[in-house]
C-alpha positions as a Markdown table, in Angstrom:
| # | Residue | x | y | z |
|---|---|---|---|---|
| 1 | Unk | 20.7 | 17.8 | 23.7 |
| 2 | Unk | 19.0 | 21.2 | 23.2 |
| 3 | Unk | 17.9 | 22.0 | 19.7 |
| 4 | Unk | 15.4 | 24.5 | 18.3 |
| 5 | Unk | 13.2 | 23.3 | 15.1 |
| 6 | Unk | 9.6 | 24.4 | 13.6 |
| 7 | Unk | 6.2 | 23.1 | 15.4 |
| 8 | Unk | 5.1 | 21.8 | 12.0 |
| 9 | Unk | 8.6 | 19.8 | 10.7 |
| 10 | Unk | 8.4 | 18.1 | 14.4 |
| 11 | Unk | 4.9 | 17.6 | 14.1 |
| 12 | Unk | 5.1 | 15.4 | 10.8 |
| 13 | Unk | 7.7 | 13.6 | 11.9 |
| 14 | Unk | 6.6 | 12.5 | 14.8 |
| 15 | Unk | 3.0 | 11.8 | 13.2 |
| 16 | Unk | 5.2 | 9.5 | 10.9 |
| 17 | Unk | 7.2 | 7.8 | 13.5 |
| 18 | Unk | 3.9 | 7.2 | 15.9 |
| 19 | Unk | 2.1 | 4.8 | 13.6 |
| 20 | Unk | 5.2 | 2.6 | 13.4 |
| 21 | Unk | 5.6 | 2.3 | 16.8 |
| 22 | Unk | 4.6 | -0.7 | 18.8 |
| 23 | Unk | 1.3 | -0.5 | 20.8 |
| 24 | Unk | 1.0 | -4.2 | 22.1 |
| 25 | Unk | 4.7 | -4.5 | 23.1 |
| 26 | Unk | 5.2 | -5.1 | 27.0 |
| 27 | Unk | 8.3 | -3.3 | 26.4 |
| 28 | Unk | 8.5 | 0.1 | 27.2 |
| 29 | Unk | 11.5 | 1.2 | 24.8 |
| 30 | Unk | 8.9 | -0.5 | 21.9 |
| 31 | Unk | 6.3 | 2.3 | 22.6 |
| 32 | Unk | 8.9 | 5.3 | 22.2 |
| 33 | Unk | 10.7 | 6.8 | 19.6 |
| 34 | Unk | 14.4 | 7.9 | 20.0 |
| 35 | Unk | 15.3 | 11.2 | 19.6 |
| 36 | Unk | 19.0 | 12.6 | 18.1 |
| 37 | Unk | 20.7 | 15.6 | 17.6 |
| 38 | Unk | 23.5 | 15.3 | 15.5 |
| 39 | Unk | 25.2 | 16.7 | 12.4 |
| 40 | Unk | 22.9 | 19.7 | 12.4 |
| 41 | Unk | 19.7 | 18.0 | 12.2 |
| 42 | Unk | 17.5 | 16.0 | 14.0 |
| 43 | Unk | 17.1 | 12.6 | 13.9 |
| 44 | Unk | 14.0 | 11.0 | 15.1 |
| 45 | Unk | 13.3 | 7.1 | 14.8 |
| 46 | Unk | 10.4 | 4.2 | 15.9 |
| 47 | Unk | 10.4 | 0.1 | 15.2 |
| 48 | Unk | 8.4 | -2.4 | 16.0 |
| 49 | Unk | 11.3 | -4.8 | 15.3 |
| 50 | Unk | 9.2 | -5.3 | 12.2 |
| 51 | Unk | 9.0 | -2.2 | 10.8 |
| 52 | Unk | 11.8 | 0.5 | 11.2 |
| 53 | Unk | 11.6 | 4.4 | 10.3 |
| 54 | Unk | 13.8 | 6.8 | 10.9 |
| 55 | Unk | 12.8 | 10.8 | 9.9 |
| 56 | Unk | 15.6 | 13.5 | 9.4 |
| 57 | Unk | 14.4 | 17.5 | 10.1 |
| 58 | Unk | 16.2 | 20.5 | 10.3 |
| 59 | Unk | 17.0 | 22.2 | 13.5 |
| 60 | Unk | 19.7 | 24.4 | 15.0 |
| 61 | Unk | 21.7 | 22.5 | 17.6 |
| 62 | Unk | 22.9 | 24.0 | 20.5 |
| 63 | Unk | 24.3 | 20.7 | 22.0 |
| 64 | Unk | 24.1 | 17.6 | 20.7 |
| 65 | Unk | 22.2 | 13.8 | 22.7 |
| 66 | Unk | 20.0 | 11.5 | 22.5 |
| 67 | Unk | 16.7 | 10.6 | 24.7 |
| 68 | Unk | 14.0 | 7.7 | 24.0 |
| 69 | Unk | 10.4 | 9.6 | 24.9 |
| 70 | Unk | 6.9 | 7.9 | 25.3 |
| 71 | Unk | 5.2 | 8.2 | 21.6 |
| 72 | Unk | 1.5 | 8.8 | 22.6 |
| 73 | Unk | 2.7 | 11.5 | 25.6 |
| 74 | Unk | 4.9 | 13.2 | 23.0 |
| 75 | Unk | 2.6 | 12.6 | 20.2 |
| 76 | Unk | -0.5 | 13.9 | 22.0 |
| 77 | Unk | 1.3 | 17.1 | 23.5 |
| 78 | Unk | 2.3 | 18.2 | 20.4 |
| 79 | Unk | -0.8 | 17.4 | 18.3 |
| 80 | Unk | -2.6 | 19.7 | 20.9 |
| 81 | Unk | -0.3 | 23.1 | 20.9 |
| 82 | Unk | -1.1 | 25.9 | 19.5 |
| 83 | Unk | 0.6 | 26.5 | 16.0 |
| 84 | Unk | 3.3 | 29.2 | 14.7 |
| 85 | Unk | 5.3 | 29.1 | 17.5 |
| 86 | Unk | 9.5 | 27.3 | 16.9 |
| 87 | Unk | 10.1 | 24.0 | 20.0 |
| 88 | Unk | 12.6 | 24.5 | 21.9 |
| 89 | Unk | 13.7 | 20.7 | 23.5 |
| 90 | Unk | 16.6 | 20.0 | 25.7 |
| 91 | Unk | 17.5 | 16.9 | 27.7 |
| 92 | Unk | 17.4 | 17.6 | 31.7 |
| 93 | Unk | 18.6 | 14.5 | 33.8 |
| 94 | Unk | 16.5 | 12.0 | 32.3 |
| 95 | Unk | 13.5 | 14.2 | 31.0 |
| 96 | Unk | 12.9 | 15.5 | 27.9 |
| 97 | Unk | 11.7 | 19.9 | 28.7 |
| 98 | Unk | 9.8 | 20.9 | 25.6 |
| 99 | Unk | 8.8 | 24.8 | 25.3 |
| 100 | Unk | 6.8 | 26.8 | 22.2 |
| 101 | Unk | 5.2 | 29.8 | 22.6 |
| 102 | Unk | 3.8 | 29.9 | 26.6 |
| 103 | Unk | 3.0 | 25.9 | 26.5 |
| 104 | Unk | 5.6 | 23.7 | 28.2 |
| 105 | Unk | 6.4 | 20.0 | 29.6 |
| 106 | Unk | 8.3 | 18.2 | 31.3 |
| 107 | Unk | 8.8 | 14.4 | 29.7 |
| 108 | Unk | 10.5 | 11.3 | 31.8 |
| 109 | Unk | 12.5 | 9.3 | 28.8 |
| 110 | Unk | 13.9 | 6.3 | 28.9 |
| 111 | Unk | 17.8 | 5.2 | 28.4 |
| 112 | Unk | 18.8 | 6.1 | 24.7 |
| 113 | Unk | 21.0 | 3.4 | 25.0 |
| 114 | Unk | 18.9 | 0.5 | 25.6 |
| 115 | Unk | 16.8 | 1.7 | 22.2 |
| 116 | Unk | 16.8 | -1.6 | 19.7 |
| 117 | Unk | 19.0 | -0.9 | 16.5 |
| 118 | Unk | 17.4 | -0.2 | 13.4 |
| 119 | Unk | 19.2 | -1.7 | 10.3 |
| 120 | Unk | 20.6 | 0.4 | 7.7 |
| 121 | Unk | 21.6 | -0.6 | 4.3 |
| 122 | Unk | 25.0 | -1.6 | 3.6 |
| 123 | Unk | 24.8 | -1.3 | -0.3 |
| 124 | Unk | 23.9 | 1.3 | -2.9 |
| 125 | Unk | 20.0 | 1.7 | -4.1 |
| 126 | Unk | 19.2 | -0.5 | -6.7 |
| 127 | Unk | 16.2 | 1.1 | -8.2 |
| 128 | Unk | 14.2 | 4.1 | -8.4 |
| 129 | Unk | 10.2 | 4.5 | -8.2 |
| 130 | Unk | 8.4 | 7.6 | -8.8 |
| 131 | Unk | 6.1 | 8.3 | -6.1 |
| 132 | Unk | 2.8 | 8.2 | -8.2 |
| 133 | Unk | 3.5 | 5.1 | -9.7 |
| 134 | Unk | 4.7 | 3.3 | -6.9 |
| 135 | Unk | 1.2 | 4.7 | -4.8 |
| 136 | Unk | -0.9 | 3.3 | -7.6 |
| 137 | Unk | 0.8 | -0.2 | -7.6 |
| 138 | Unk | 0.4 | -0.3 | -3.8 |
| 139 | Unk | -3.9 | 1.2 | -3.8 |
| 140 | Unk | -4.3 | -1.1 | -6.7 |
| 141 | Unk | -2.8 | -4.7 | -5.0 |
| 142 | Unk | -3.4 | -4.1 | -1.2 |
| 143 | Unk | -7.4 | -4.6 | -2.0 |
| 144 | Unk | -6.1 | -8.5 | -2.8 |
| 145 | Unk | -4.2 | -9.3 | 0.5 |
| 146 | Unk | -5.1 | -11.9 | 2.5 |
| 147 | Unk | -6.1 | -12.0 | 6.1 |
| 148 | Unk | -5.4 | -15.2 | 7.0 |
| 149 | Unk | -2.0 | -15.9 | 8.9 |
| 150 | Unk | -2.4 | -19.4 | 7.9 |
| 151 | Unk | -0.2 | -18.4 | 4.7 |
| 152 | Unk | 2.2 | -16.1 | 5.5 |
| 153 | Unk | 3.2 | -15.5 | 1.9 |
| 154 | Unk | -0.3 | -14.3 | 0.6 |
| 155 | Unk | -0.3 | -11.4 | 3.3 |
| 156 | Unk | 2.1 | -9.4 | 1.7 |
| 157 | Unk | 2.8 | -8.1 | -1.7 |
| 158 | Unk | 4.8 | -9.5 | -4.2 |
| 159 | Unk | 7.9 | -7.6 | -5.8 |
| 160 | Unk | 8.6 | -9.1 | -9.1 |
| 161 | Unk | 11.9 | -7.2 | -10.7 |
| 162 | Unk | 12.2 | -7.8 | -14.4 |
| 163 | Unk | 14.9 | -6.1 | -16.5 |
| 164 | Unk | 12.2 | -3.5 | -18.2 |
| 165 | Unk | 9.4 | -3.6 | -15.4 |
| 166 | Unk | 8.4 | -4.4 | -11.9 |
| 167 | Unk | 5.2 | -6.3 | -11.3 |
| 168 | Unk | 3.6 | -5.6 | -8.1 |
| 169 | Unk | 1.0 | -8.6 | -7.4 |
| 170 | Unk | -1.4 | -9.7 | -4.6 |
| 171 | Unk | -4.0 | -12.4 | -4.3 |
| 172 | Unk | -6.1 | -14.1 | -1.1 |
| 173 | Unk | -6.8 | -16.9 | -3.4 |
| 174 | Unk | -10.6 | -15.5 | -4.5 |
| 175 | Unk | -9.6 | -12.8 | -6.2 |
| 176 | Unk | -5.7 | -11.8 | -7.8 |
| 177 | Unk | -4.5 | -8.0 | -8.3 |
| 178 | Unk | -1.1 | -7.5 | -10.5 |
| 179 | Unk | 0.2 | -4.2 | -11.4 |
| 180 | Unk | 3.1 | -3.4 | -14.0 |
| 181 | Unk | 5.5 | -0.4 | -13.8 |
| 182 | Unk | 7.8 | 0.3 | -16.4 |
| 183 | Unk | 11.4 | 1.2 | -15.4 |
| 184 | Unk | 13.5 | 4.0 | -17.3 |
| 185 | Unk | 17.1 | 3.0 | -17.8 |
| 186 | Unk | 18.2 | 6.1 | -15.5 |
| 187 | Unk | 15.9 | 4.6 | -12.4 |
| 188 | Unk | 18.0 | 1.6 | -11.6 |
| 189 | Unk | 21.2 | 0.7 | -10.9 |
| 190 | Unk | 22.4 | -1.5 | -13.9 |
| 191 | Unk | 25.1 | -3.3 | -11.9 |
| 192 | Unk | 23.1 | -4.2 | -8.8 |
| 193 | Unk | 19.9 | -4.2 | -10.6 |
| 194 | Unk | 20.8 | -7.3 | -12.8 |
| 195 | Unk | 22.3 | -9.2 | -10.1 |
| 196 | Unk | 18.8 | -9.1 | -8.1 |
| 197 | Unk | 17.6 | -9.8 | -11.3 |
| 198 | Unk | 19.5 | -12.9 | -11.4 |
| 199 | Unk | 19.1 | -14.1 | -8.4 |
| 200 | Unk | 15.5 | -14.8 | -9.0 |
| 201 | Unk | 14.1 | -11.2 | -8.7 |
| 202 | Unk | 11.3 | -11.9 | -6.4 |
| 203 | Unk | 9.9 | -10.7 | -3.0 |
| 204 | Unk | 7.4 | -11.0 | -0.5 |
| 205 | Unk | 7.0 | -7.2 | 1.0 |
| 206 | Unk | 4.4 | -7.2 | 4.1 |
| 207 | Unk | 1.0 | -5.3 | 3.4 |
| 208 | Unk | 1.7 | -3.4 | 6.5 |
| 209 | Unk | 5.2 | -2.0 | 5.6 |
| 210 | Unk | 3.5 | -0.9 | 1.9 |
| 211 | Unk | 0.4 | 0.7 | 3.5 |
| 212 | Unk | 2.8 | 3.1 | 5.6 |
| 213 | Unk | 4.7 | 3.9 | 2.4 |
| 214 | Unk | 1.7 | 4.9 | 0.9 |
| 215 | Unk | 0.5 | 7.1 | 3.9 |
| 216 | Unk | 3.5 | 8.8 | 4.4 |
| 217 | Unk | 3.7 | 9.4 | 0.2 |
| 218 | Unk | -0.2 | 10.3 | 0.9 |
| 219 | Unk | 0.3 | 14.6 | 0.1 |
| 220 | Unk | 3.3 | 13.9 | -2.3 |
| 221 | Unk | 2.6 | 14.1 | -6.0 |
| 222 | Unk | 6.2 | 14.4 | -7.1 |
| 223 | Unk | 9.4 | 12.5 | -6.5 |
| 224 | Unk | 10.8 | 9.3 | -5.7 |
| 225 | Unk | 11.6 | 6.7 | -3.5 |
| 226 | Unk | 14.4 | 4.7 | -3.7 |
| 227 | Unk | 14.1 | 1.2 | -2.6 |
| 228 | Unk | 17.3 | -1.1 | -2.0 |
| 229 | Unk | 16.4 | -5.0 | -1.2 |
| 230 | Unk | 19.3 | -6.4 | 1.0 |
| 231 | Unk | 19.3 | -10.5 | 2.7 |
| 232 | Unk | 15.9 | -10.4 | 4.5 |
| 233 | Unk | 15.2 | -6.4 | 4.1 |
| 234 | Unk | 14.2 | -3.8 | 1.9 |
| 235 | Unk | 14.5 | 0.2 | 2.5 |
| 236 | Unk | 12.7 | 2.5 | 1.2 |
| 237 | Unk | 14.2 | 6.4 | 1.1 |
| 238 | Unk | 13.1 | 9.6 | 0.0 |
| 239 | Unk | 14.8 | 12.8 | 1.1 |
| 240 | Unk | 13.4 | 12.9 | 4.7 |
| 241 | Unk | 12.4 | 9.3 | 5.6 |
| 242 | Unk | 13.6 | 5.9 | 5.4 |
| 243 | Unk | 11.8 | 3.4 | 6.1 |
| 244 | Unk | 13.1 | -0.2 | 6.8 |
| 245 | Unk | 10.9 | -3.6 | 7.0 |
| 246 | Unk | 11.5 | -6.9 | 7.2 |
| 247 | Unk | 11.2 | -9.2 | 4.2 |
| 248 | Unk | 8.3 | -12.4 | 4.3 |
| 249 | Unk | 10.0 | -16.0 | 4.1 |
| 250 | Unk | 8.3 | -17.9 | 1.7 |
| 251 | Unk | 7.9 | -18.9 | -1.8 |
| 252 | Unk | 4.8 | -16.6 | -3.5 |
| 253 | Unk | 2.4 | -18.9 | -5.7 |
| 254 | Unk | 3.0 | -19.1 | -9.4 |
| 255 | Unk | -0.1 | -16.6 | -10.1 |
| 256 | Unk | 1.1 | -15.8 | -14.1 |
| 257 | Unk | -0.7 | -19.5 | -15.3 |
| 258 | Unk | -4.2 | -18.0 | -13.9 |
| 259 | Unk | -4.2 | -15.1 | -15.9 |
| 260 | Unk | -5.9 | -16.2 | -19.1 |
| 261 | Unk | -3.9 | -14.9 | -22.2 |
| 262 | Unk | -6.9 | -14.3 | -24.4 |
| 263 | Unk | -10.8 | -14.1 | -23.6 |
| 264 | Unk | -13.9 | -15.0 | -25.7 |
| 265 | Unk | -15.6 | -12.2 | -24.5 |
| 266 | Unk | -16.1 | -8.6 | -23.6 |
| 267 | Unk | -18.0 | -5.8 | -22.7 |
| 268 | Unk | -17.1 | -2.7 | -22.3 |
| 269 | Unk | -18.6 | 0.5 | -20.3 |
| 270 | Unk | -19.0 | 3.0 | -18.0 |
| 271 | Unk | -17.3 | 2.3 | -14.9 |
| 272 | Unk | -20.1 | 4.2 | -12.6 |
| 273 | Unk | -23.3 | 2.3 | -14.4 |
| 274 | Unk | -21.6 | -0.6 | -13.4 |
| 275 | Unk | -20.4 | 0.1 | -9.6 |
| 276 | Unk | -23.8 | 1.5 | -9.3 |
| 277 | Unk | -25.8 | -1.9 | -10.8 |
| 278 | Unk | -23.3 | -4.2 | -8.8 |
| 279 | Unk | -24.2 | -2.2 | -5.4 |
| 280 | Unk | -27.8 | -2.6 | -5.9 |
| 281 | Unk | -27.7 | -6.2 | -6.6 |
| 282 | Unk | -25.5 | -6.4 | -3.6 |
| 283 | Unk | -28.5 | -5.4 | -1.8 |
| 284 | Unk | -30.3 | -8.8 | -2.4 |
| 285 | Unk | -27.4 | -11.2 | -3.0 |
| 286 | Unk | -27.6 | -14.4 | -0.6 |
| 287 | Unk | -25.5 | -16.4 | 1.0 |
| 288 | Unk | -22.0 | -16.0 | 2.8 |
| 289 | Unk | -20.3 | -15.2 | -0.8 |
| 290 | Unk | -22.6 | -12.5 | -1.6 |
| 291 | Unk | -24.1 | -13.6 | -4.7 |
| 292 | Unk | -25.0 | -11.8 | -7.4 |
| 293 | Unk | -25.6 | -13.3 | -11.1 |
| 294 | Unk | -23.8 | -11.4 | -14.0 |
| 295 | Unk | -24.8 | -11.5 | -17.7 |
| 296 | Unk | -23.3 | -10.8 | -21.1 |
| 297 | Unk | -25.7 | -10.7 | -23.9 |
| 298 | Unk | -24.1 | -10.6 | -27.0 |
| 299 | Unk | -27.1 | -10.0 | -29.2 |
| 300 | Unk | -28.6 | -7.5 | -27.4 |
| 301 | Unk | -25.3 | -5.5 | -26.6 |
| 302 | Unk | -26.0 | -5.4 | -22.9 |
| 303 | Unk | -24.9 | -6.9 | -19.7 |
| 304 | Unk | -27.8 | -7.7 | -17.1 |
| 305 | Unk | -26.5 | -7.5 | -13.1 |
| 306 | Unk | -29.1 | -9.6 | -10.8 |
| 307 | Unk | -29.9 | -11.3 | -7.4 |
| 308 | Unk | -32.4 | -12.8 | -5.4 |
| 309 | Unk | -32.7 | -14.1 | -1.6 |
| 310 | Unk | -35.9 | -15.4 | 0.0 |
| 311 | Unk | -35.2 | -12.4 | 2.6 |
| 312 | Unk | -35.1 | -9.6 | 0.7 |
| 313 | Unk | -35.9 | -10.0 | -2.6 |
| 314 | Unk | -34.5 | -9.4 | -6.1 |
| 315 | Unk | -33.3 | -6.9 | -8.5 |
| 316 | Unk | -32.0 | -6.5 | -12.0 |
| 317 | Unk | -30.5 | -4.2 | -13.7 |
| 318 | Unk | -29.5 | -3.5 | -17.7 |
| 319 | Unk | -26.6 | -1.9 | -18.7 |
| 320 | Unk | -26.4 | -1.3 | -22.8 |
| 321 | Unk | -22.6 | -1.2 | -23.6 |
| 322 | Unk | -20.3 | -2.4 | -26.1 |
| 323 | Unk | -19.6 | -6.2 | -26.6 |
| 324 | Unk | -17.4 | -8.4 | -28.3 |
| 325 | Unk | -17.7 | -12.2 | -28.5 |
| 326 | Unk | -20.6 | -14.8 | -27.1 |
| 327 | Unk | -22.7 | -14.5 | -24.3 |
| 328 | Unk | -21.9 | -15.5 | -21.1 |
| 329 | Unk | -23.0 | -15.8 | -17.9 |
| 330 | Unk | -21.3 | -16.0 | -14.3 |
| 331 | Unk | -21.8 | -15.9 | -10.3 |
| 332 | Unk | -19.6 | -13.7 | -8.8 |
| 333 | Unk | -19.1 | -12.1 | -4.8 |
| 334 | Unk | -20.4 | -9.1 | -5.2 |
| 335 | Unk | -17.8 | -7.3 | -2.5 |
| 336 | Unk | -15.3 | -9.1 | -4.9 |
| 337 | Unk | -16.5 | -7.4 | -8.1 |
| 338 | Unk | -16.8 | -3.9 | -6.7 |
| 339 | Unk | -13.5 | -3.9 | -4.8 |
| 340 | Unk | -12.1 | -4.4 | -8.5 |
| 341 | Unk | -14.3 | -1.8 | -10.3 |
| 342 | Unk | -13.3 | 0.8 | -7.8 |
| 343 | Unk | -9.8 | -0.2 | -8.4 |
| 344 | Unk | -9.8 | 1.1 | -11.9 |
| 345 | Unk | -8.6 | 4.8 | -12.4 |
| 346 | Unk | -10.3 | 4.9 | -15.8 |
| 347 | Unk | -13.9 | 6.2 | -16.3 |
| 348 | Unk | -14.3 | 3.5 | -18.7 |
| 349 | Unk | -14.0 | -0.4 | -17.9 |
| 350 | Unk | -13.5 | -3.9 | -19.4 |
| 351 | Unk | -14.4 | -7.0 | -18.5 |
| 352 | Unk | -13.5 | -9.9 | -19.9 |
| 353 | Unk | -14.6 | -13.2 | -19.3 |
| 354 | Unk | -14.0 | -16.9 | -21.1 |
| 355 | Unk | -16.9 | -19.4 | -19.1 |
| 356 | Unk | -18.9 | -19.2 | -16.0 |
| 357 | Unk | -16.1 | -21.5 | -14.0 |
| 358 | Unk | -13.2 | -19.7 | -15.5 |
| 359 | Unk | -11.4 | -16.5 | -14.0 |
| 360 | Unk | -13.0 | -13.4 | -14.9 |
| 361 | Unk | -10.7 | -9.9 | -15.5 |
| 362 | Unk | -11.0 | -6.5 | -15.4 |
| 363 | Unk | -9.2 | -4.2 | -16.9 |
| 364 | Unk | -8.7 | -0.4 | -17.7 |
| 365 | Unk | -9.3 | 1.6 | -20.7 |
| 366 | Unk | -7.1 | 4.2 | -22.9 |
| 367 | Unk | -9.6 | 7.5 | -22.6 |
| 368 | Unk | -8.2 | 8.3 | -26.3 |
| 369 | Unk | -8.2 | 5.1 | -28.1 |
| 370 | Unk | -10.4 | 2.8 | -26.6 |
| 371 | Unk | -7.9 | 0.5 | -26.5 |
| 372 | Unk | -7.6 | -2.2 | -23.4 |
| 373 | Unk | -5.1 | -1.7 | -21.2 |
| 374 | Unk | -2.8 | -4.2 | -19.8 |
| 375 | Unk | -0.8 | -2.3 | -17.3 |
| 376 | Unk | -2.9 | -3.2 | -14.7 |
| 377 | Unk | -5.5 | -6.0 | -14.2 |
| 378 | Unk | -7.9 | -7.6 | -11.2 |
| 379 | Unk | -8.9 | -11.0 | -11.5 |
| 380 | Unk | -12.1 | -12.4 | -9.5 |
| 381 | Unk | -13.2 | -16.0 | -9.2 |
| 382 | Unk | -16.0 | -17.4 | -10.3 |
| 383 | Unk | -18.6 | -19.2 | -8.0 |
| 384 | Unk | -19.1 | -22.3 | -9.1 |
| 385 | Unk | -23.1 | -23.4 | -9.2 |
């Protein structure tokens, strides 16, 4: 192999490629990332056998090979030269020689051969996200993954597939986050599409595998990804990357019945005033859940955020704002509450609540209208006295 390509393309890619990559493995070839020079391009690829991702730049190649090299030796001489300058790399024996500008190296690789394969898809893409939407469904449902191993199922997000809309949905059992994204006709593949579709539509994406999607989308405001779900795999493509993950085994819980279909109340406000009275009352919440008491006054068009603890205290605060329907009162986790009112991309918010042992939802508001939307809602337990 002996290729020349741009500092900054390489860079990226191997940036990319260097997260995926196994740190824990005892397995040498799992800590390195394959490089290829073929069909004019350079190929460059890291797996974890869970997660696969393989990055395609341009380069001009002067001979054609493959080498496996070390990802933090590679990663870490490249982060640190100089920029402006093209790389020059070319396989010598079983070392990698990498040149730009008047900084070189010499890198031992390891057998190209003995690299574990990474899956590609056998069938065409089935559906088409733009990159926005798909970020926002991913920032708005990782906040309600679980941590816990003991079920599998609830550490990953689910993928619903409907024929007009994709529900993206995640819950740790305290708290459930579910995010709709409408599909346009010319996004999916009708044929293959349907047949998913039929076969029950659903599954169970790691957290892990979505959270590298939506770094590597970070700088991207336009485009798509392409994602094609195949046995126990999905892909995801765009016109550089592809990135393939395994699938979680399991049945997700039936999370639609928790979602109450009307509410008795709700108040409506500014997002901030809220944040801001829920962090302060986080201040003297008690206990492991984080207490904090949260009022609806109906007749007073208000909602009062408290807490108390023999340590530190209490606080109250009173926010006037628009509400519709009884009073009511809860106890909710504070760290709960605020991880769903940052998760709303509106400036105002709604919250909605039926009784103090029934689920409680937030939801975001049309800037124009007023109107509650219901593209997007976060559901939070109640704590029950």
């Amino acid at each position: 192999m002996k290729i020349i390509c741009t500092q900054e393309n390489f860079k990226r890619a191997i940036l990319n490629c260097e997260r995926v990559v196994s740190r824990q493995s005892t397995l040498p070839i799992l800590n390195s990332i394959l490089l290829e020079a073929e069909k004019g391009r350079l190929k460059i690829s890291a797996t974890n056998l869970e997660i696969g991702m393989v990055v395609k730049i341009g380069a001009k190649i002067e001979k054609e090979g493959k080498i496996t090299i070390p990802a933090r030796i590679l990663g870490s001489f490249v982060n640190n030269l100089p920029g402006g300058d093209n790389l020059n790399l070319e396989i010598s024996g079983e070392n990698l020689k990498i040149k730009s500008g008047n900084a070189k190296a010499s890198i031992k690789g390891l057998n190209a051969a003995d690299f574990p394969l990474i899956p590609q898809r056998k069938s065409e893409n089935q559906l088409i996200l733009p990159i926005s939407d798909l970020k926002k469904a991913i920032e708005k449902t990782l906040i309600s993954v679980a941590n816990n191993e003991a079920r599998p199922e609830l550490t990953g997000i689910n993928l619903t597939l409907k024929e007009k809309e994709v529900f993206f949905a995640a819950t740790d059992s305290f708290r459930l986050s579910e995010q709709k994204i409408n599909i346009l006709p010319e996004n999916k593949n009708e044929q293959t599409y349907r047949v998913l579709v039929e076969k029950g539509g659903n599954v169970i994406i790691p957290a892990a595998t979505l959270t590298e999607i939506h770094r590597i989308t970070g700088n991207l405001e336009g485009g798509s990804i392409k994602i094609t779900i195949e046995e126990n795999q999905v892909f995801f493509e765009n016109n550089e990357i592809t990135l393939v993950s395994r699938l979680i085994n399991g049945k997700y819980p039936d999370y639609q019945h928790i979602i109450p279909k009307d509410f008795k109340t709700r108040t409506v406000g500014d997002k901030n005033m809220f944040l801001s009275a829920v962090k302060m009352a986080s201040i003297f919440s008690s206990g492991k859940t984080n207490e904090i008491v949260f009022k609806i006054s109906s007749d007073e068009f208000k909602t009062i955020v408290e807490a108390r603890s023999a340590e530190a205290g209490e606080n109250s605060t009173e926010i006037k704002n628009d509400v519709l329907g009884p009073s009511q009162e809860a106890i909710l986790n504070s760290r709960y509450l605020l991880d769903g009112l940052n998760s709303i991309s509106t400036s105002q918010v709604a919250i909605l609540i039926n009784g103090p042992a029934t689920p409680i939802a937030i939801k975001e508001i049309n800037e124009q209208s007023g109107e509650v939307l219901d593209d997007y809602v976060y559901i939070v337990m109640p704590i029950k006295n």
